[in-house]
FIGU-943108 format. One line per field, with one value per atom (N, C-alpha, C): residue in one letter; atom name; x, y, z; residue number from 1. Coordinates in Angstrom, 3 decimals, decimal comma, always signed. Atoms other than C-alpha are relative to their C-alpha. Last residue first. Example, Ala and Ser with C-alpha at 12.3 -4.5 7.8 and 13.67 -1.06 7.14 Angstrom:
2
code = [S  S  S  A  A  A] $
site = [N  CA  C  N  CA  C] $
east = [-0,820  +13,670  -0,770  +0,890  +12,300  +0,900] $
north = [-1,190  -1,060  +1,090  -1,190  -4,500  +1,200] $
up = [-0,060  +7,140  +0,730  +0,000  +7,800  +0,000] $
pos = [2  2  2  1  1  1] $
//
This chain:
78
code = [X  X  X  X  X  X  X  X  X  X  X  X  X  X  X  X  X  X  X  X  X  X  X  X  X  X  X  X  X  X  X  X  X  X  X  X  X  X  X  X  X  X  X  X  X  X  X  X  X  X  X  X  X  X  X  X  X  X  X  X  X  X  X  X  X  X  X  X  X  X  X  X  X  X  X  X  X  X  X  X  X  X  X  X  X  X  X  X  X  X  X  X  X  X  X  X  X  X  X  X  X  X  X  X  X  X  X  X  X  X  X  X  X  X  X  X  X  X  X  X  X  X  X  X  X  X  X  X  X  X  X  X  X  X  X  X  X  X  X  X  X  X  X  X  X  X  X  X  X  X  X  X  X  X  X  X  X  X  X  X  X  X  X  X  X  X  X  X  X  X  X  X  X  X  X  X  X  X  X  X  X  X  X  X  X  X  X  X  X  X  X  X  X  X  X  X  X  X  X  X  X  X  X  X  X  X  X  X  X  X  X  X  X  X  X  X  X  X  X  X  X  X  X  X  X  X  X  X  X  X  X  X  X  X] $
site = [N  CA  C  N  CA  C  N  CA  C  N  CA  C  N  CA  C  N  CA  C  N  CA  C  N  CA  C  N  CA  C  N  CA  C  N  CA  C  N  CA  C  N  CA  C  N  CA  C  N  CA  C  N  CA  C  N  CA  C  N  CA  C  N  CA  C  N  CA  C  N  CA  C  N  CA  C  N  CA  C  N  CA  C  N  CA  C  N  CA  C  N  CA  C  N  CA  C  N  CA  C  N  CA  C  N  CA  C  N  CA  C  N  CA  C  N  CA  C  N  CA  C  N  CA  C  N  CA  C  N  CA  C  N  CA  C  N  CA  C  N  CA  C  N  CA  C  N  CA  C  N  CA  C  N  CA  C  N  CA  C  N  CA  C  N  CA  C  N  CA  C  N  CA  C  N  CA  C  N  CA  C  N  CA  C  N  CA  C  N  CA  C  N  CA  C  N  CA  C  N  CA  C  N  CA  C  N  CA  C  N  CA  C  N  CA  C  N  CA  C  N  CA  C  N  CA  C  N  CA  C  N  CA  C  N  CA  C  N  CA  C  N  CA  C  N  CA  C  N  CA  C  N  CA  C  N  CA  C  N  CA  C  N  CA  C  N  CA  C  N  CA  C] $
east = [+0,435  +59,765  +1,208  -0,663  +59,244  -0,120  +0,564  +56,683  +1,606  -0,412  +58,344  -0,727  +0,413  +56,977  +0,361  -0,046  +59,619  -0,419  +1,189  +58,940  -0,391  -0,847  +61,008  -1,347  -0,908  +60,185  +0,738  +0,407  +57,013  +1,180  -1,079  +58,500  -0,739  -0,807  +55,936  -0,068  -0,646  +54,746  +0,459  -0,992  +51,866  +0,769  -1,064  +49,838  +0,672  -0,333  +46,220  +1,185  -0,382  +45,199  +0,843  -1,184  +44,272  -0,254  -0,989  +41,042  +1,952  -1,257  +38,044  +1,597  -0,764  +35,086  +1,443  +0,479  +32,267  +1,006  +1,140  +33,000  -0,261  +0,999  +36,084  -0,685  +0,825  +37,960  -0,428  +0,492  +40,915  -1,238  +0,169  +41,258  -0,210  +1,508  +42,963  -0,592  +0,752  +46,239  -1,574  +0,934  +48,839  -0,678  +0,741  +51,501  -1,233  +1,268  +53,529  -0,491  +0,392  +57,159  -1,697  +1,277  +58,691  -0,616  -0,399  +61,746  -1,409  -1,401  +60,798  +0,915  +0,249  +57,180  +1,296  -0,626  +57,771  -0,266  -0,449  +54,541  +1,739  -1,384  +52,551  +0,994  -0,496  +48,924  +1,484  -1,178  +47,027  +0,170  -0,505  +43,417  +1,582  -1,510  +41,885  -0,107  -0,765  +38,601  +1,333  -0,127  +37,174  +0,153  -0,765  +38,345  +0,245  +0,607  +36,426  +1,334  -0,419  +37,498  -0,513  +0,677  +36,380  +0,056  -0,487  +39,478  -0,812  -0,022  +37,946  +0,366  +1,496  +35,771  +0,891  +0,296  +39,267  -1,392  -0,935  +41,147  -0,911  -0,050  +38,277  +0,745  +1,062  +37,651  -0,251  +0,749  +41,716  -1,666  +1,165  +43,133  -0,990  -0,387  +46,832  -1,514  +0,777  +46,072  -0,405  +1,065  +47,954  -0,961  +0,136  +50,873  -1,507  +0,097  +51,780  -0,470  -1,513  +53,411  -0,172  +0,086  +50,571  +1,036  -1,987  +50,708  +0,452  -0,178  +47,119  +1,125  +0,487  +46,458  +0,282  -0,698  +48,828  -0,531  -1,583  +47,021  +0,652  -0,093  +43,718  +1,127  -0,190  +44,903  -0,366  +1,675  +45,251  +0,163  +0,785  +48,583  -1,152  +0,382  +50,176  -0,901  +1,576  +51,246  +0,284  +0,513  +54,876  -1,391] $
north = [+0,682  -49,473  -0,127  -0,119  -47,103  -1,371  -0,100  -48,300  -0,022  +1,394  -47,609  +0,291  +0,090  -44,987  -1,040  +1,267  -44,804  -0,362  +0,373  -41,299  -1,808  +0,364  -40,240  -0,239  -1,590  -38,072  -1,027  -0,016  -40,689  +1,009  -1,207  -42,620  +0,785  +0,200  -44,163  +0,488  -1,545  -44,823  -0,719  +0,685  -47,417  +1,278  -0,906  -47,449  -0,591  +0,360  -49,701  +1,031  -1,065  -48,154  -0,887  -0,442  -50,497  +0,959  +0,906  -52,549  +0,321  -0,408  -50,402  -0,660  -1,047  -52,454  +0,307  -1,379  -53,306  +1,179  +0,830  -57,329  +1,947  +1,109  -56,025  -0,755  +0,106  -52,569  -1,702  +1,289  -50,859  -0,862  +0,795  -47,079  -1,719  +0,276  -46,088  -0,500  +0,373  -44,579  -0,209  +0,459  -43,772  -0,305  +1,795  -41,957  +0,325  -0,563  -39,580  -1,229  +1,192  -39,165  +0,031  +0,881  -36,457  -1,431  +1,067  -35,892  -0,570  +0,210  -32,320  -1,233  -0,679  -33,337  +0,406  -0,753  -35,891  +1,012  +0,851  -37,541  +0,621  +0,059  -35,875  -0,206  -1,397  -36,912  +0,010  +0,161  -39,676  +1,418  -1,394  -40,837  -0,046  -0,833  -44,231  +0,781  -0,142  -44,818  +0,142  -1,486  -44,135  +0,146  -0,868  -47,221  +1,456  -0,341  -49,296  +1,197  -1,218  -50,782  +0,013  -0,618  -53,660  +1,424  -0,804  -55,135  +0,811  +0,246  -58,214  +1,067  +0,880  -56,468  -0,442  -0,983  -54,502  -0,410  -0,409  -57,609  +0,890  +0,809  -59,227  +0,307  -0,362  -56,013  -1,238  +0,744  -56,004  -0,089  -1,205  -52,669  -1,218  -1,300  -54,574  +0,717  +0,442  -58,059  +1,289  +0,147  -57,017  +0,302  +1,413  -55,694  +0,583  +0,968  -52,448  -1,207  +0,324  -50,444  -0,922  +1,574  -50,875  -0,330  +0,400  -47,741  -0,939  +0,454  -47,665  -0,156  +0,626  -47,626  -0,840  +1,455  -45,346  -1,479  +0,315  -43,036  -0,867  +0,516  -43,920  +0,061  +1,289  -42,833  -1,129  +0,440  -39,622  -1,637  +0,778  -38,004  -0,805  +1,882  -35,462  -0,374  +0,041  -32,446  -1,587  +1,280  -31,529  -0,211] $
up = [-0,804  +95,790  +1,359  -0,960  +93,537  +0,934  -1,342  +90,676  +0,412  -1,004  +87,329  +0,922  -1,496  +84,460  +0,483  -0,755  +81,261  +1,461  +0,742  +79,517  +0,702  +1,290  +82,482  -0,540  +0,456  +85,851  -1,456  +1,294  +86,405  -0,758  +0,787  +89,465  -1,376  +1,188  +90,934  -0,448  +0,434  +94,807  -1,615  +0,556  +95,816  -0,574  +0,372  +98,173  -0,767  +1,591  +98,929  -0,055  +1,019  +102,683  -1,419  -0,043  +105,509  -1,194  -0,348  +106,753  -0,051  +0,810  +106,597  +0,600  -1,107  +107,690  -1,137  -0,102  +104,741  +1,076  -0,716  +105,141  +0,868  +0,131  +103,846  +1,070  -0,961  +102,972  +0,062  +0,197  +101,430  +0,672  -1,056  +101,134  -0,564  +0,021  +98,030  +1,044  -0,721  +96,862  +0,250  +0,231  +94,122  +1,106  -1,026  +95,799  -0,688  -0,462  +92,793  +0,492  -0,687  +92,318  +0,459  +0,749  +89,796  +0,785  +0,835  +91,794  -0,992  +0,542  +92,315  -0,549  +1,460  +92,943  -0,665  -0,163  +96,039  -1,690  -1,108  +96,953  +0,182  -0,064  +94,528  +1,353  -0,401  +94,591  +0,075  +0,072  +93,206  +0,740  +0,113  +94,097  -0,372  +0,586  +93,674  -0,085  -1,101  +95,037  -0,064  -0,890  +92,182  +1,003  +0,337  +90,189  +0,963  +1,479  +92,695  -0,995  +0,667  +96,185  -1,670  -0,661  +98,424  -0,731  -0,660  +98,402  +0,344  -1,202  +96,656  +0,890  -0,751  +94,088  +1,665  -0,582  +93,073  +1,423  -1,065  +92,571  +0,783  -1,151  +90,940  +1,138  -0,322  +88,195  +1,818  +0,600  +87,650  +0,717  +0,623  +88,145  -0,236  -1,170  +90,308  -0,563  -0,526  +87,574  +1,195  +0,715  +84,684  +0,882  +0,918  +86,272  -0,395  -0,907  +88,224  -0,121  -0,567  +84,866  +1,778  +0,202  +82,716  +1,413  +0,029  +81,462  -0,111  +1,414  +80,918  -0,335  +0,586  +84,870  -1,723  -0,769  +85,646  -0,460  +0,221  +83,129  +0,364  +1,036  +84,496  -0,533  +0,033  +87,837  -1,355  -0,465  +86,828  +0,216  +0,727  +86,331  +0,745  -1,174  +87,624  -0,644  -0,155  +84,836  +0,843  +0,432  +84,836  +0,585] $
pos = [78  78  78  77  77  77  76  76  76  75  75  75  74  74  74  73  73  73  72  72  72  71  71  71  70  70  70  69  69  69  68  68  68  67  67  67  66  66  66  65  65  65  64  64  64  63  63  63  62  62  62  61  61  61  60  60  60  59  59  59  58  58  58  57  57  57  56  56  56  55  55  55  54  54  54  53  53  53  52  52  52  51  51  51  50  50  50  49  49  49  48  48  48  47  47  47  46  46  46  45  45  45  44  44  44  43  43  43  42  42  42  41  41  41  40  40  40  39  39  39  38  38  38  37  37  37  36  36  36  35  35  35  34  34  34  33  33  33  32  32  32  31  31  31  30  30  30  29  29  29  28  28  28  27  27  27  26  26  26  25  25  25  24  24  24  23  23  23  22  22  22  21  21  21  20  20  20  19  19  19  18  18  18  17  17  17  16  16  16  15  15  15  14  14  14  13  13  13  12  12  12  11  11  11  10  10  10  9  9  9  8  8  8  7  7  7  6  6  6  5  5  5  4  4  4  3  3  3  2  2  2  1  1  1] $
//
């Protein structure tokens, strides 16, 4: 199975409306391309979305999020 890009996740839809939105990102300090994915478990099909977070330029925590993609039906893990 091919990992998916964070656009994918993205067009899915599957962390709401607002989780890609241009204000969310502004406040956190983050941009699309600070999202990466990588497989988190690959046998269950599971992949961590992630992104540093930042503000007032210091780095403040890490953005995560795990989800399931081993169906046509992506969920966030939680």
């Amino acid at each position: 199975m091919k990992k998916p890009t964070v656009t994918d996740i993205r067009e899915a839809g599957i962390l709401g409306a607002y989780f890609f939105s241009k204000n969310t990102l502004h406040f956190f300090g983050q941009t699309m391309r600070s999202f990466k994915t990588e497989w988190h478990d690959k046998e269950k099909a599971i992949v961590r979305l992630f992104a540093p977070s930042f503000q007032d330029g210091k780095l403040m925590g890490t953005t995560e999020r795990l989800i399931d993609v081993s169906t046509i039906y992506w969920k966030e893990v939680r």
